[in-house]
VOPA-816919 format. One record per residue (C-alpha): residue in three letters; z negated, x negated, y negated. Coordinates in steps of 0.1 Angstrom, whole numbers, padded with zeros to 4 digits, always signed. Each point is the difference from the previous one (the first is absolute). Example, Ala and Ser with C-alpha at 12.3 -4.5 7.8 and 13.67 -1.06 7.14 Angstrom:
BEGIN
ALA-0078-0123+0045/SER+0007-0014-0034/
# end
This chain:
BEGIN
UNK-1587-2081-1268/UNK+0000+0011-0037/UNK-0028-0012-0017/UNK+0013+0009-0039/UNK+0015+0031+0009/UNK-0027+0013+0023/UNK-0025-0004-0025/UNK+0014+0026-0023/UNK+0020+0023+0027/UNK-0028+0021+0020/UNK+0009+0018+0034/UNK+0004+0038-0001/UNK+0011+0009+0034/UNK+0002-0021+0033/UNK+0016+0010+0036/UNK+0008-0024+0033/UNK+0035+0001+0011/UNK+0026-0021+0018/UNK+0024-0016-0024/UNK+0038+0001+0007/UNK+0024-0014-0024/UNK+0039+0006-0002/UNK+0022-0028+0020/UNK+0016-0019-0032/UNK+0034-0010+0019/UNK+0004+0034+0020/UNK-0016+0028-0024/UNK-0008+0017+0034/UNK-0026-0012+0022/UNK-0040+0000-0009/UNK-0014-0037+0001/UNK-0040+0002+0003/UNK-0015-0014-0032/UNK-0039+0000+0025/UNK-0006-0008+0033/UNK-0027+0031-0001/UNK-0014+0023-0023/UNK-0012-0010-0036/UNK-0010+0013-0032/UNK+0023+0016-0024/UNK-0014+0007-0038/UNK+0012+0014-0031/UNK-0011-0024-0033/UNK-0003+0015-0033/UNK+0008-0030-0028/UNK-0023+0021-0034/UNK+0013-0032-0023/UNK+0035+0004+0010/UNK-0007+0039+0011/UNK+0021-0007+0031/UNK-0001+0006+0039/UNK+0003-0021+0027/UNK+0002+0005+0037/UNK-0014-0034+0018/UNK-0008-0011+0035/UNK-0010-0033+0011/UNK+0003-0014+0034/UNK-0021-0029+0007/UNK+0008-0017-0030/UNK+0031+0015-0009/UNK+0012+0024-0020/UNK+0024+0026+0027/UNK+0001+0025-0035/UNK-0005-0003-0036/UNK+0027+0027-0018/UNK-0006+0010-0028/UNK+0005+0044-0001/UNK+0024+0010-0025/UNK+0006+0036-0007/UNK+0036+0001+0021/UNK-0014-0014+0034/UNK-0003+0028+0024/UNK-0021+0000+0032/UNK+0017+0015+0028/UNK-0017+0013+0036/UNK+0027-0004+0024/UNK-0020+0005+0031/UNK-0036+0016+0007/UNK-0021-0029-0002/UNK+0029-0027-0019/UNK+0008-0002-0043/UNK+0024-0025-0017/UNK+0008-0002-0038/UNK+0028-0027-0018/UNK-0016-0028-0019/UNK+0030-0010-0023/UNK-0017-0028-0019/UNK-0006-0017+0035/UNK+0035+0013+0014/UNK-0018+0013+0032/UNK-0014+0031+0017/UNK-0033+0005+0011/UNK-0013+0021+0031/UNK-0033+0011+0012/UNK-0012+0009+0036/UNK-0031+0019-0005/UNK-0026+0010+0029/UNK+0003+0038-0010/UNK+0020+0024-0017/UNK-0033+0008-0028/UNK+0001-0038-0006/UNK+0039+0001-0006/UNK-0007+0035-0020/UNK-0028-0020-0023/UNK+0023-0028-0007/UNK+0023+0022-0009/UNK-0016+0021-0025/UNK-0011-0028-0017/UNK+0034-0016-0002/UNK+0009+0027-0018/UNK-0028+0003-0019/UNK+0001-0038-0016/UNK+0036+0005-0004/UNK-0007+0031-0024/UNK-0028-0021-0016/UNK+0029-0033-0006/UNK+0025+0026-0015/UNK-0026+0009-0024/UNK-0008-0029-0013/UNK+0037-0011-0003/UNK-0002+0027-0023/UNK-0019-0008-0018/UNK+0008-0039-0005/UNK+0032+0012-0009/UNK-0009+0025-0025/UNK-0021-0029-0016/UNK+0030-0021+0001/UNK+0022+0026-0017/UNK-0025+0005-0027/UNK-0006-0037-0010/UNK+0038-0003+0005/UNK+0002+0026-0030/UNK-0023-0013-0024/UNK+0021-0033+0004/UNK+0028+0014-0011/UNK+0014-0010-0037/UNK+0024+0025-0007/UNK-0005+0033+0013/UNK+0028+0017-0014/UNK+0026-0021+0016/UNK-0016+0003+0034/UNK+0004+0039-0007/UNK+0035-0005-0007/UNK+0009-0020+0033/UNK-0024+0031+0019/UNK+0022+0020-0018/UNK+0032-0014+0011/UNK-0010-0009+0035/UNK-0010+0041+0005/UNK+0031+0017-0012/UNK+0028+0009+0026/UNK+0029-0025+0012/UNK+0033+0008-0023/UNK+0031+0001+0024/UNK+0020-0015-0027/UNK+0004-0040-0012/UNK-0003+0001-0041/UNK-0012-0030-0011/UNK-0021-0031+0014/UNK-0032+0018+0002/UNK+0012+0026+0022/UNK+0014-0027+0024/UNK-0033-0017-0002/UNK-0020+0032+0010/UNK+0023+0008+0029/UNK-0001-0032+0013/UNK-0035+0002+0000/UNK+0004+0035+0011/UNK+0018-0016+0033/UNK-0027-0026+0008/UNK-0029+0028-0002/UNK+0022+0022+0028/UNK+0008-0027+0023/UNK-0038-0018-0003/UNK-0010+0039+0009/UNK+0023+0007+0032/UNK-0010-0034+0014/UNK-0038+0010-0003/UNK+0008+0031+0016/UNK+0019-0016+0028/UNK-0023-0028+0001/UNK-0029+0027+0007/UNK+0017+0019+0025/UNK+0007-0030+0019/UNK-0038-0008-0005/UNK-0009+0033+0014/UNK+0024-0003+0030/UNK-0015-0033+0008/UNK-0035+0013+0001/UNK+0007+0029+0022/UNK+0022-0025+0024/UNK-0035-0016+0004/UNK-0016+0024+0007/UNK+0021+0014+0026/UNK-0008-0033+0013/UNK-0036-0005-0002/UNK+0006+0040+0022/UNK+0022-0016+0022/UNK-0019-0032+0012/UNK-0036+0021-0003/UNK+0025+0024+0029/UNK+0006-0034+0018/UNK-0035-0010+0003/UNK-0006+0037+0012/UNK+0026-0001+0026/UNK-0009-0038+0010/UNK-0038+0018+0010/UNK+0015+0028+0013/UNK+0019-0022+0026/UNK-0027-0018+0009/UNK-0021+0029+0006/UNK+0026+0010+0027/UNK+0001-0030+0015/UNK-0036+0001+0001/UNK+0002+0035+0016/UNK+0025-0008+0021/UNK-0021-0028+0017/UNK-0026+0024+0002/UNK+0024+0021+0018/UNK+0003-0028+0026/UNK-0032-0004+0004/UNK-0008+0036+0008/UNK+0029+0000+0021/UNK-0019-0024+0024/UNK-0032+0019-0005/UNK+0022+0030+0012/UNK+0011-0019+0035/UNK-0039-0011+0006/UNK-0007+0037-0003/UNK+0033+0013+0018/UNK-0011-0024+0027/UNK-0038+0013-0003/UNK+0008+0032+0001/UNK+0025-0002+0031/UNK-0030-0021+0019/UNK-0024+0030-0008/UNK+0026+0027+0013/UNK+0005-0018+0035/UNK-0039+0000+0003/UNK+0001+0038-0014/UNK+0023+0013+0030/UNK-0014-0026+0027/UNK-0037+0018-0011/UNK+0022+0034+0004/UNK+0011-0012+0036/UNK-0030-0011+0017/UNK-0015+0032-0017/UNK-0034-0018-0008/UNK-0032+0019-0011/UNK-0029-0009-0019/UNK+0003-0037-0017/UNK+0035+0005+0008/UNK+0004+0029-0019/UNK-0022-0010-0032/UNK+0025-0033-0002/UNK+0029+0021+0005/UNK-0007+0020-0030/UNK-0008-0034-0017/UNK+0033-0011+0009/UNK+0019+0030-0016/UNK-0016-0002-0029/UNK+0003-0034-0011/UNK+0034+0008+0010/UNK+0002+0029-0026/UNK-0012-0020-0028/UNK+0023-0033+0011/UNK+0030+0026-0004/UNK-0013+0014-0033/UNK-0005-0035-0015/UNK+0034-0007+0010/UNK+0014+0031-0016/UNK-0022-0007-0030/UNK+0018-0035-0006/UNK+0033+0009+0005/UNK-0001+0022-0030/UNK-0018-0025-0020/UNK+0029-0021+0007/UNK+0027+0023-0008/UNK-0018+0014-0032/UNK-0006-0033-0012/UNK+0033-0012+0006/UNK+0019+0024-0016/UNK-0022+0002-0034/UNK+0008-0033+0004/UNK+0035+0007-0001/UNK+0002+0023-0027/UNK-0019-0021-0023/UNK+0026-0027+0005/UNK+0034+0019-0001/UNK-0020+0018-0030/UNK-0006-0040-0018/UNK+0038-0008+0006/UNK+0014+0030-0015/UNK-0024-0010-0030/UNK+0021-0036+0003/UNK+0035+0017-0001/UNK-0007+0019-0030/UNK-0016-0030-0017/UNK+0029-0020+0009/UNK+0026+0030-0013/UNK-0022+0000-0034/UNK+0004-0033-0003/UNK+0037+0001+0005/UNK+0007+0027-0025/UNK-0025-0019-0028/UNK+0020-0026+0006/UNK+0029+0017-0008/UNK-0007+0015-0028/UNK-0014-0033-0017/UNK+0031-0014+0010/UNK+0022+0026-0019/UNK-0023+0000-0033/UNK+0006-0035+0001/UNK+0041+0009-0003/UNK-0008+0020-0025/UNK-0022-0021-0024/UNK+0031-0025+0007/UNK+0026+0025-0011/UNK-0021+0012-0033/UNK-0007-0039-0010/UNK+0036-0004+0002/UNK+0005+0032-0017/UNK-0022-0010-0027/UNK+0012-0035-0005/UNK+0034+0015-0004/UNK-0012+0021-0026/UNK-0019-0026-0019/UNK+0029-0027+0004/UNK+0022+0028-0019/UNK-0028+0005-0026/UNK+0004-0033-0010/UNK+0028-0003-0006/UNK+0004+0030-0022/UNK-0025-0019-0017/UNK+0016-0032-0003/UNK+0032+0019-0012/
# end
């Protein structure tokens, strides 16, 4: 599927999984990326000393992301994981067989992630150092250090001072919307989770249900087993006391006692069912009122996420305004 890049990336862990990815229009719902099960491998890039998580289906590609060190993998069930993929403006989920499979995956999501952070590192402290041998005149770049590092003065004296608190201003307000902006990041990851939880409870409740149904025809059907026998066992009594009335001997009595006791165990079996029935029925029961009181609180946790994205959203508009307000006066201090 890659024939330049796979000659110089080499596998270094694989695992089978079902692909989901993120609905684009919604941001909610799971769309399956596979019809079934495929492989899921972590690349490792020595030229470029990067990692790459790829799976091909068919012929193509459901995943090629490239791990950077501030994508996070997060389990949000026993046997499902998702992380964001910004560069492809999607989220990826994995249904694995097992929970050891999910567990594998990931460690080593972590464990490239470390290794990508590392070598950001250290392609940045190259960069850095070239970028310092380049420079031609030291001394004024320890000046502008110099400047950039002492405090904000609270006072306007003179156009430099202007200049630094203007630049002062654009520093603060880049700063507050990265913080908002991450908030709001990490309130959007945790609303998807809640509802990877909450259609993972649906699924549940959807087999749960059906499992009733299924029980519940079973019931039926013992129900009419329970009639033949009812009926079987009344046709067994009548011979019982006409054998007790006639007051037979001999054969008579050897298919008397043959008669009661097939009519002991037909009154066992029958007491033997119904509390298969009922026992079944109301695990049953508690496993499903159990699955929709998982549903209410997913829903309520949905709600109050919602919520609370919803007012850091006011916020970040009420400090941008704040801050423009700020910078607008700024300038014109400036311009005075």
């Amino acid at each position: 599927m890659f024939p330049h890049h796979r000659e110089r990336e080499q596998p270094i862990f694989c695992s089978r999984a079902h692909v989901f990815q993120i609905d684009p229009t919604t941001k909610r719902n799971w769309i399956p990326a596979s019809k079934h099960a495929v492989t899921v491998s972590f690349f490792y890039d020595a030229n470029r000393n990067v990692y790459r998580i790829i799976s091909v289906g068919g012929t193509k590609a459901i995943i090629n992301c490239t791990v950077t060190p501030s994508m996070t993998f997060t389990k949000t069930s026993q046997k499902f994981g998702q992380w964001a993929d910004s560069r492809a403006n999607t989220v990826y989920g994995l249904g694995f067989a097992t929970e050891q499979q999910l567990h594998q995956f990931s460690e080593k999501f972590k464990e490239v992630k470390d290794a990508a952070r590392l070598a950001r590192e250290k392609s940045q402290d190259k960069e850095l150092a070239n970028t310092a041998l380049s420079i031609a005149a030291p001394q004024f770049s320890q000046d502008l250090s110099d400047e950039l590092q002492s405090p904000p003065v609270m006072c306007v004296n003179g156009p430099e001072d202007k200049l630094f608190r203007s630049q002062s201003a654009d520093i603060t307000l880049s700063s507050e919307k990265e913080r908002i902006k991450k908030m709001l990041s990490e309130g959007s990851i945790c609303e998807m989770n809640l509802e990877a939880e909450f259609f993972s409870l649906q699924d549940s409740n959807t087999k749960l249900v059906a499992a009733l149904h299924e029980a519940n025809a079973n019931v039926e059907q013992w129900k009419k087993q329970l009639t033949a026998y009812q009926e079987e066992t009344d046709r067994l009594r009548e011979q019982v006391a006409e054998l007790e009335a006639h007051g037979g001997h001999g054969p008579s009595e050897r298919l008397k006692d043959e008669l009661t006791q097939s009519l002991e165990e037909l009154e066992a079996l029958l007491k033997a069912k119904d509390e298969e029935t009922e026992m079944r029925n109301a695990e049953l029961e508690r496993r499903i009122q159990n699955t929709e009181q998982n549903l209410n609180n997913s829903l309520e946790d949905r709600d109050r996420m919602d919520s609370e994205v919803q007012r850091a959203i006011e916020i970040l508009d009420i400090k941008i305004f704040d801050l423009n307000d700020l910078r607008q006066s700024l300038v014109k201090l400036i311009d005075k």
